[in-house]
N, C-alpha and C positions, 0 to 999 in steps of 0.2 A: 342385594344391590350395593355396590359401592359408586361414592359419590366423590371424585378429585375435585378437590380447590384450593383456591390460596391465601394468603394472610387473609385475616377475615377484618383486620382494621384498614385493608384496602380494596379488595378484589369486590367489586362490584358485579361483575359477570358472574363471580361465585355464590352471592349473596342470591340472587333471583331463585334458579333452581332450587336452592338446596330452602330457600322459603316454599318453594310448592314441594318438593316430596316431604318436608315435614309436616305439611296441611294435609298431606295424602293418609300420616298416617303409621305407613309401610315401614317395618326394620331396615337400615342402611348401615352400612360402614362410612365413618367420611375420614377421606385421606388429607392431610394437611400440606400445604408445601411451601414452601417459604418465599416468597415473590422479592424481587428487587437482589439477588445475590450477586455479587460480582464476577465479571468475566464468562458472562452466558451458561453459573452454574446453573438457576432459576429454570433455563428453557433444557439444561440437561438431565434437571429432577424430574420436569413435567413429560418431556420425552417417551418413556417408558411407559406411560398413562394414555396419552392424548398423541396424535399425528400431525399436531398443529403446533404442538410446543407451546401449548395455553391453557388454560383452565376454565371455566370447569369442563370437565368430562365425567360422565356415568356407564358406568360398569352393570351390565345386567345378564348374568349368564356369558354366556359369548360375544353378547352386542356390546357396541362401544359406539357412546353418541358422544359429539364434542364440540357442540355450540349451546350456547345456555336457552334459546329460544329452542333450538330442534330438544332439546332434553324435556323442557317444560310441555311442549306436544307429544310429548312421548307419555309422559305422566298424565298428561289429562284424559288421553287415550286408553291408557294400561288402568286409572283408578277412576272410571268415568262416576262412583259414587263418590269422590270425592269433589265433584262440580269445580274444575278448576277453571273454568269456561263459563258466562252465564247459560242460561236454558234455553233464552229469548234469541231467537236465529240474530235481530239486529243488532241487538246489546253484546252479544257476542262478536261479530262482524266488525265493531266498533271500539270493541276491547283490542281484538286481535288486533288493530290498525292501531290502534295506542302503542300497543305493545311494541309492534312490529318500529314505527317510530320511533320512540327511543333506542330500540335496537340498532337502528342504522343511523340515528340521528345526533344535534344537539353539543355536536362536535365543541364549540366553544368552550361551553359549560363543561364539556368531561375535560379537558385541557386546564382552563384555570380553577375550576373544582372542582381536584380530585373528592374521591371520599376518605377521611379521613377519622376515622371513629375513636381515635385516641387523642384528638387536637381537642382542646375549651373552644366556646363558640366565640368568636371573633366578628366584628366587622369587614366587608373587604371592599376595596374598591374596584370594582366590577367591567369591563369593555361594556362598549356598546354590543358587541356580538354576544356577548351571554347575557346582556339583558335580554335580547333581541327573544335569546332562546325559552329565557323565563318569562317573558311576556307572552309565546306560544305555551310553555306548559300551564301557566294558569288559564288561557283560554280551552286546551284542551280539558285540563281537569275541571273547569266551571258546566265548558260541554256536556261532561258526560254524567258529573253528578247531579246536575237540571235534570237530564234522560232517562237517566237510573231512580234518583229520586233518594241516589247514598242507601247506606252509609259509605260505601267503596265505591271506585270509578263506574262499575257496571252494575249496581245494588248489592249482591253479597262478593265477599275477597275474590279474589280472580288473581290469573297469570297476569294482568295487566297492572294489579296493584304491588307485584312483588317486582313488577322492571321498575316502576316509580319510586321503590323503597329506596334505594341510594342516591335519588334526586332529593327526596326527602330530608338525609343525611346533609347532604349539599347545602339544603336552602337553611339548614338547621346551622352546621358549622362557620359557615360563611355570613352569618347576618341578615341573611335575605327576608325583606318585609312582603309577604306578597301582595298587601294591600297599599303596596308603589307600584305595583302593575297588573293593577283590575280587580282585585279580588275581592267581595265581597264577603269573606268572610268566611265565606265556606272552604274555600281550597285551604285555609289554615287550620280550622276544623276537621279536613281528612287528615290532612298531615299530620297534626299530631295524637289522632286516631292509629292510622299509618304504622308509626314510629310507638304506639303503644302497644300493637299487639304481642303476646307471646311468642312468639316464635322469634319475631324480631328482635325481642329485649333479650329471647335466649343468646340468639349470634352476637348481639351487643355485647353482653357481660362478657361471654368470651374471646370478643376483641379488644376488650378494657384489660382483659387480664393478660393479655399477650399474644393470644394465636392470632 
């Protein structure tokens, strides 16, 4: 399998995937591409890859999937021992809608916080629309780890804790207190669980160092 993505100190849609096929396990190639180039070279690199002119995309034999959610069902499917899904039909059902959420959602927050994994953590002064946003993801995440009972969204790692990982980044770089909107404690407790694990600090280090 090869796995297209891009700068890893911003592509946040590259970060999810390539967090579950390394929980998977599986050998991969991962292709690098340099995001933000001038004069639409970035969508002329990705082109040759992806039919969207975006990243990420996975490579498996002849298939070509090229959204990071359809990629992540594709891996939980193809490495069903590596449980990237809870086991529990509702905790799963409840993941996926997690998931599925920030995939389509949250707009605010990805606009004035980008992910930025090579910036110092900063203070920032915040819209009401991204609070708006962070005050749903703390009720979401309070939700689900009441449900599950933690340590992740759905009890053990899931597809839905690697779409939150650069929300994570976000509430890290930017200042964000979650305990200014709701939080009892625990959503700061996964996060920087979250942001501890291996895989994560592997993509970290490698976007401190440049890619």
């Amino acid at each position: 399998m090869e796995l297209v993505i891009g700068t890893k100190r911003w592509s946040t849609w590259s970060l999810r995937p390539w967090l579950a096929l390394k929980r998977t396990g599986a050998p991969f190639t991962e292709t690098l591409i340099a995001l933000r180039q001038a004069d639409h070279q970035t969508e002329a690199a990705i082109l040759p890859h992806s039919p969207s002119g975006m990243v990420p995309a996975l490579k498996d034999g002849d298939l070509l999937i090229w959204d990071s959610l359809a990629i992540c069902e594709y891996l939980a499917e193809k490495f069903p021992d590596a449980r990237l899904w809870p086991a529990d039909p509702a905790l799963r059902a409840l993941a996926r809608a997690a998931a599925s959420e920030m995939h389509s959602g949250f707009q605010s927050l990805r606009g004035e916080c980008p992910m930025a994994l090579e910036t110092a953590p900063k203070v920032a002064t915040l819209s009401e629309a991204t609070q708006k946003n962070i005050r749903r993801i703390v009720a979401l995440w309070s939700q689900l780890l009441t449900r599950s009972g933690g340590p992740f969204l759905a009890g053990e790692w899931s597809i839905a804790d690697a779409f939150y990982a650069p929300v994570a980044t976000r509430f890290r770089t930017y200042g964000v207190h979650l305990s200014d909107y709701g939080d009892d404690g625990r959503c700061g407790t996964y996060m920087t669980r979250l942001l501890a694990t291996p895989e994560f600090l592997e993509w970290e280090a490698a976007a401190k160092a440049g890619a």
